[in-house]
mmCIF file of the C-alpha atoms, coordinates in Angstrom:
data_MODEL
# 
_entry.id   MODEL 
# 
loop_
_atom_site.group_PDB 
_atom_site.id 
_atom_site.type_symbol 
_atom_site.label_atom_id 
_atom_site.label_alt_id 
_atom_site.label_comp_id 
_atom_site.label_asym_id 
_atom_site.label_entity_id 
_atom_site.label_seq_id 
_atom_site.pdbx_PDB_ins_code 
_atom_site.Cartn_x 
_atom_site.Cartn_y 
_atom_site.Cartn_z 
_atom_site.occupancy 
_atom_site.B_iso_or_equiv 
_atom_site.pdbx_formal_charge 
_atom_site.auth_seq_id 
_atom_site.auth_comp_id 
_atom_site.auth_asym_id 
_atom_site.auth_atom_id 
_atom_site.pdbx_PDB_model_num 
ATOM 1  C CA . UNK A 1 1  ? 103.669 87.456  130.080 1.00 0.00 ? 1  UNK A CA 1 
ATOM 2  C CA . UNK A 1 2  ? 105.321 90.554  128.660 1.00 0.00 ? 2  UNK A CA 1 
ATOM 3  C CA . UNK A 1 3  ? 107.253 88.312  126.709 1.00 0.00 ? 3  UNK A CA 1 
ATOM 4  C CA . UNK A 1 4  ? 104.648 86.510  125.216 1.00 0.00 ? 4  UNK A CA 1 
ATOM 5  C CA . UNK A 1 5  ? 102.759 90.211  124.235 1.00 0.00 ? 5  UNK A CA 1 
ATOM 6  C CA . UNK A 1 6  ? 105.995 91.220  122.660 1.00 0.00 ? 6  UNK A CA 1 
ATOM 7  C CA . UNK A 1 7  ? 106.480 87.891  120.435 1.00 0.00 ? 7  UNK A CA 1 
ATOM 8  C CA . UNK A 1 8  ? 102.316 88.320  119.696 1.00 0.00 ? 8  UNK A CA 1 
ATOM 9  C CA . UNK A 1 9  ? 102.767 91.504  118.473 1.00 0.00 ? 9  UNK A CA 1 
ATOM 10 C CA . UNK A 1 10 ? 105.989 90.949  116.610 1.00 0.00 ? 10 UNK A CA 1 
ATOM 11 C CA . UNK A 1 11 ? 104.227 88.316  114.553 1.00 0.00 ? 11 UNK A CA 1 
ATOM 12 C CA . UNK A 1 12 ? 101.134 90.592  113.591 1.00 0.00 ? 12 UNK A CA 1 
ATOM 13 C CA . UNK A 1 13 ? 102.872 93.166  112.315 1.00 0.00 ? 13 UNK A CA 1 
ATOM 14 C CA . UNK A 1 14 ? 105.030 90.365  110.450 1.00 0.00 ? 14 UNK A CA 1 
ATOM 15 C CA . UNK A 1 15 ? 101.985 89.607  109.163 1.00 0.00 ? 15 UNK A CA 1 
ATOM 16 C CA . UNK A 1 16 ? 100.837 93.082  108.465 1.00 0.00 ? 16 UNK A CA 1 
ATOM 17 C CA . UNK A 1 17 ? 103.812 93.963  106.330 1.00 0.00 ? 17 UNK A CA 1 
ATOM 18 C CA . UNK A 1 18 ? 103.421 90.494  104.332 1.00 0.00 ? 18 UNK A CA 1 
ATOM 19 C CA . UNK A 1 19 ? 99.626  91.899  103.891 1.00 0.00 ? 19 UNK A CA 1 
ATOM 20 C CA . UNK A 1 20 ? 101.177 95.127  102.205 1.00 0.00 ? 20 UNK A CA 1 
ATOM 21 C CA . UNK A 1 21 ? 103.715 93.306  100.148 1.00 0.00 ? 21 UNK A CA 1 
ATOM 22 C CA . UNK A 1 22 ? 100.745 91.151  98.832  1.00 0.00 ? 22 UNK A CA 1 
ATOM 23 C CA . UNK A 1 23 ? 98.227  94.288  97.845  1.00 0.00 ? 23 UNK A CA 1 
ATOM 24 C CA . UNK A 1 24 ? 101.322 96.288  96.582  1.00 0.00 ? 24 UNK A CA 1 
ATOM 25 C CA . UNK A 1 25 ? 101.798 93.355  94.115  1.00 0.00 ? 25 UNK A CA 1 
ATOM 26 C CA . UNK A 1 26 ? 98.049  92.789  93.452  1.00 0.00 ? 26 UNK A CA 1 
ATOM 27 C CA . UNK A 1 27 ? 97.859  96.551  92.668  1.00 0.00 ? 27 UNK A CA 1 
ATOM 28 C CA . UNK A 1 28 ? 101.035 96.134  90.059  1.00 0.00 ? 28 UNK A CA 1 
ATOM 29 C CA . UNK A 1 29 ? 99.200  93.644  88.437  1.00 0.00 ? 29 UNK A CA 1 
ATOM 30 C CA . UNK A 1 30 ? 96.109  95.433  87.732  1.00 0.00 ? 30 UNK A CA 1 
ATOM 31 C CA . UNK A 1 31 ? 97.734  98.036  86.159  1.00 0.00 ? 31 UNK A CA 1 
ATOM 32 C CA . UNK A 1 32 ? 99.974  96.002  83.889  1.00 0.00 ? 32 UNK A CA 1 
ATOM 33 C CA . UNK A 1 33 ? 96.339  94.235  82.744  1.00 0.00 ? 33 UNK A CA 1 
ATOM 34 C CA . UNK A 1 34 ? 94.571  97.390  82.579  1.00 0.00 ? 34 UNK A CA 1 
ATOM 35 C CA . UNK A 1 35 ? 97.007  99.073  80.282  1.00 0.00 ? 35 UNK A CA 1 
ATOM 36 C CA . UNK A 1 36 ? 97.251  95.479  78.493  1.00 0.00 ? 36 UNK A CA 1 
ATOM 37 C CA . UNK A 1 37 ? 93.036  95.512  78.351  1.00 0.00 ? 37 UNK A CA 1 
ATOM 38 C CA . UNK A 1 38 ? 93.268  99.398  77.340  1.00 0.00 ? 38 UNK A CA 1 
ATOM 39 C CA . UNK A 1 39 ? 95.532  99.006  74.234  1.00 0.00 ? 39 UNK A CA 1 
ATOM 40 C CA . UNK A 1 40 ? 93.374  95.266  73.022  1.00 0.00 ? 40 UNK A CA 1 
ATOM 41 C CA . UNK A 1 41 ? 90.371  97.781  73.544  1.00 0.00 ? 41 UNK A CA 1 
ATOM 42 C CA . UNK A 1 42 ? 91.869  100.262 71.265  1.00 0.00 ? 42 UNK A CA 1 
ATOM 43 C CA . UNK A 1 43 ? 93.416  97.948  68.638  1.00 0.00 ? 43 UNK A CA 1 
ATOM 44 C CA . UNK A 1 44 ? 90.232  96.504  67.989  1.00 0.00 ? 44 UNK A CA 1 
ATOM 45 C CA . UNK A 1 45 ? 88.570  99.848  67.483  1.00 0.00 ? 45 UNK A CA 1 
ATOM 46 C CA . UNK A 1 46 ? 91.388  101.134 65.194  1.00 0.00 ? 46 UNK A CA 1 
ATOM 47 C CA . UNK A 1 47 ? 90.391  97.370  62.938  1.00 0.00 ? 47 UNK A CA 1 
ATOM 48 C CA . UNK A 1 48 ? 86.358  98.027  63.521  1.00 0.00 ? 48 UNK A CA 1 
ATOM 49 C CA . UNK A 1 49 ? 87.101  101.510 62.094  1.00 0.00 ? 49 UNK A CA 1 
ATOM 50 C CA . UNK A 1 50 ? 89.460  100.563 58.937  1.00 0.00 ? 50 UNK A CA 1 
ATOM 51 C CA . UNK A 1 51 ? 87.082  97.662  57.991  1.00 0.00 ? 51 UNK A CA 1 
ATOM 52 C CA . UNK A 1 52 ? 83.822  100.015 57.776  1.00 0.00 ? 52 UNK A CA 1 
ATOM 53 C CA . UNK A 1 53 ? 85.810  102.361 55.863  1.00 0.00 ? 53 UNK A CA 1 
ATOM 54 C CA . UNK A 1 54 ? 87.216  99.623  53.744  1.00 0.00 ? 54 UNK A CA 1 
ATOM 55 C CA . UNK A 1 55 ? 83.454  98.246  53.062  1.00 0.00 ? 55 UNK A CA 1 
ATOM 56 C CA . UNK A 1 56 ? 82.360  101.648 52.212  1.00 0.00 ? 56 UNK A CA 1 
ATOM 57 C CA . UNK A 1 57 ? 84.687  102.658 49.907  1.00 0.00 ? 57 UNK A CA 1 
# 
């Protein structure tokens, strides 16, 4: 029986660190797209601003 506790809780925590591996990668990839999102956001303010000035003068 102790046996079959040990192998139960080897295979949860087997589990547990393939659970960390997965939200350490999700959390990568939400940076990379929110610095991705954060410079689109600011390119297309930088165009918004040179076309009204371009219209204007």
């Amino acid at each position: 029986m102790e046996a079959n506790v040990d192998a139960t809780l080897k295979e949860i925590r087997s589990d547990q660190n393939a659970m960390r591996t997965d939200i350490e990668r999700i959390n990568t990839d939400a940076a990379k797209r929110n610095d991705a999102q954060t410079k689109w956001i600011i390119g297309v303010v930088v165009a918004a601003v040179i076309i009204i000035i371009g219209v204007l003068g």
